[in-house]
C-alpha positions in Angstrom: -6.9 -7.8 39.1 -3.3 -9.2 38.6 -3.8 -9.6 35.0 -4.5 -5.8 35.2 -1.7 -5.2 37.1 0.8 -7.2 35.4 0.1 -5.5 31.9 -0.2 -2.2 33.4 3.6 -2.8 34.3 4.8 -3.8 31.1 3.1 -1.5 29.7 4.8 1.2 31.9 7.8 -0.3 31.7 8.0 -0.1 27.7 5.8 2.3 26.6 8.2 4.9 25.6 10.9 2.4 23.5 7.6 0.9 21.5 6.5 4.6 20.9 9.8 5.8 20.0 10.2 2.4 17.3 6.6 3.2 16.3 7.2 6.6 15.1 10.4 5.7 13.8 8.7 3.4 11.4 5.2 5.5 10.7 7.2 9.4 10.4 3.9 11.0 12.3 4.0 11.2 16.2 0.2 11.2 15.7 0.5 7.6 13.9 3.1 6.4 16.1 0.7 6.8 19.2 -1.9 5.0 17.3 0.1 2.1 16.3 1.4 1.6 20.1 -2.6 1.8 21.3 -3.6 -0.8 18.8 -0.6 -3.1 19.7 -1.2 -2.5 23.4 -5.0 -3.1 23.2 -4.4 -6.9 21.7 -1.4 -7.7 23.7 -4.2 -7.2 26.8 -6.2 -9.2 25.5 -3.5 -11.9 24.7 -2.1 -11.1 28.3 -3.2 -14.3 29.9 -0.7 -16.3 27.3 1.9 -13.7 26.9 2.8 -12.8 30.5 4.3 -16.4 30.6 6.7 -16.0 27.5 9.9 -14.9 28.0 10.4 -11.8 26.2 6.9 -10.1 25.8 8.6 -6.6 24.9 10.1 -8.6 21.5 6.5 -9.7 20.8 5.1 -6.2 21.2 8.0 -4.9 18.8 7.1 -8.1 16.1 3.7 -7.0 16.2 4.2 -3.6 16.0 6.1 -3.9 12.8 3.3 -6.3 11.5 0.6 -4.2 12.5 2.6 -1.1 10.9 2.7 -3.2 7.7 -0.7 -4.1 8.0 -1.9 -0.4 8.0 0.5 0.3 4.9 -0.7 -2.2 3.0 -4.5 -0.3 3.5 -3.0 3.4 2.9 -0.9 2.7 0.0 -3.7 2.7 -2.3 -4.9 5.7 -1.2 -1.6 8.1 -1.2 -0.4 10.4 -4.2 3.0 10.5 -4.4 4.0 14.4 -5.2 6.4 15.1 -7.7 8.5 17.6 -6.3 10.2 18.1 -3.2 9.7 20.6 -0.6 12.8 23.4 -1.0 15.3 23.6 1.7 15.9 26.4 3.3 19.5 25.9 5.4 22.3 24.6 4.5 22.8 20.9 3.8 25.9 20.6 7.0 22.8 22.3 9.4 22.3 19.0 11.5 18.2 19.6 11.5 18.5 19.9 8.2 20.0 16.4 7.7 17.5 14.9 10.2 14.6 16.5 7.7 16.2 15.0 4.9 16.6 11.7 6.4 12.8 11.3 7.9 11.9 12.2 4.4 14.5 9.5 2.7 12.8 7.0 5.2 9.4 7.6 4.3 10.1 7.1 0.8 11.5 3.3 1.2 9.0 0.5 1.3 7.7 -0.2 5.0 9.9 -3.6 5.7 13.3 -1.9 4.3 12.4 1.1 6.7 11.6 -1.8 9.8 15.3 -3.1 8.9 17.1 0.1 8.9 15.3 1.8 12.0 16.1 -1.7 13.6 19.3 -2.6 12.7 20.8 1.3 13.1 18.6 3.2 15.0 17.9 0.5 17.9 21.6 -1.2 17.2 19.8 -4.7 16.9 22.0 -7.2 15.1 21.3 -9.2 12.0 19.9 -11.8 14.1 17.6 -9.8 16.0 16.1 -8.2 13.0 15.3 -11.5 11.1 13.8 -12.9 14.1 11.3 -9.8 14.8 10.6 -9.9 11.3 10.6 -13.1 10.7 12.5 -13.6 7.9 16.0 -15.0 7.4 19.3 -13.4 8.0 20.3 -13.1 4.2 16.8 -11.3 3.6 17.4 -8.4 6.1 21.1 -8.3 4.7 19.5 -7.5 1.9 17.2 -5.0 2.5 19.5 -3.6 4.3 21.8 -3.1 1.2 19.1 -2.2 -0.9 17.6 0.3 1.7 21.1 2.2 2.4 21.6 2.2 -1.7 17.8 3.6 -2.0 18.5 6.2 0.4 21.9 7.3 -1.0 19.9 7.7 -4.1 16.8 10.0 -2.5 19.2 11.9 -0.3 23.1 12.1 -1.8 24.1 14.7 1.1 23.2 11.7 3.7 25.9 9.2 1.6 29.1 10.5 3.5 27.3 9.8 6.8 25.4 5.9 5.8 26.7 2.8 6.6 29.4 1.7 3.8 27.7 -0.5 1.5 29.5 -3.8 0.8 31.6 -4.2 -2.5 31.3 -7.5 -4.2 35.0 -8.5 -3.5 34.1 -7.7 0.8 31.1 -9.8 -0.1 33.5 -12.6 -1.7 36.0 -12.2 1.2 33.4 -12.7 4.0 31.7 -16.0 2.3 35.9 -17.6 2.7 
């Protein structure tokens, strides 16, 4: 019963930041609710092991991404990319507007640049952070990072004024001194 009792309180605990990150990374509240469920349903299973380690809300978020991945990885042969664009019907400064344009920019990148960017902006995690959740190294998320900001200035040019600067070479060279 303490198993129980324990993972129903993490589970309470975290529930809404996993479901936010989750439909961050799928785009579809329906989705996102799945993803958590299935992460959720192996962590109990793996509850035994995990209440013990120290940070069981970073392994949820690890295998949320991975899981994520996973299911991309099984849809992607399956979607047909349209060719055009739905039309837009306000103006580009309307502030819904922009959040349409950037859930539709983020669906568009690959599933680990979109895990990076919803990370490392969205959730403010640092370079660090990121590379450990994703488990990869520091320079990797750098850059996907870079090439995820310079893909979505590319989908979406009215987003560019409001993205993270991308580094120039020379701000590259000054920062390896």
């Amino acid at each position: 019963m303490e198993r129980n009792a324990g993972f129903q309180a993490f589970a309470d605990e975290h529930q809404h930041r996993l479901l936010r990150l989750a439909y961050l990374l799928t785009g579809d509240v329906h989705l996102a609710e799945d993803l958590v469920q299935s992460v959720l349903v192996r962590m109990f299973g793996r509850w035994p092991k995990l209440r013990d380690v120290d940070w069981p809300e970073a392994y949820a978020r690890r295998a949320m991404v991975n899981q994520y991945t996973s299911w991309r990885r099984r849809r992607a042969s399956s979607e047909v990319p349209s060719a055009s664009t739905p039309e837009r019907a306000f103006s580009p400064e309307d502030s819904t507007v922009l959040r349409v344009v950037l859930h539709q920019a983020l669906m568009r990148l690959t599933p680990k640049q979109r895990a990076v960017l919803v990370l490392r902006y969205y959730e403010d995690r640092t370079e660090r952070d990121v590379a450990d959740l994703l488990g990869c190294s520091v320079g990797t998320v750098k850059s996907q990072t870079h090439h995820a900001l310079a893909r979505l200035r590319a989908l979406a040019p009215e987003l560019a004024p409001r993205l993270p600067a991308l580094d120039t070479p020379s701000e590259i060279e000054e920062a390896r001194r």
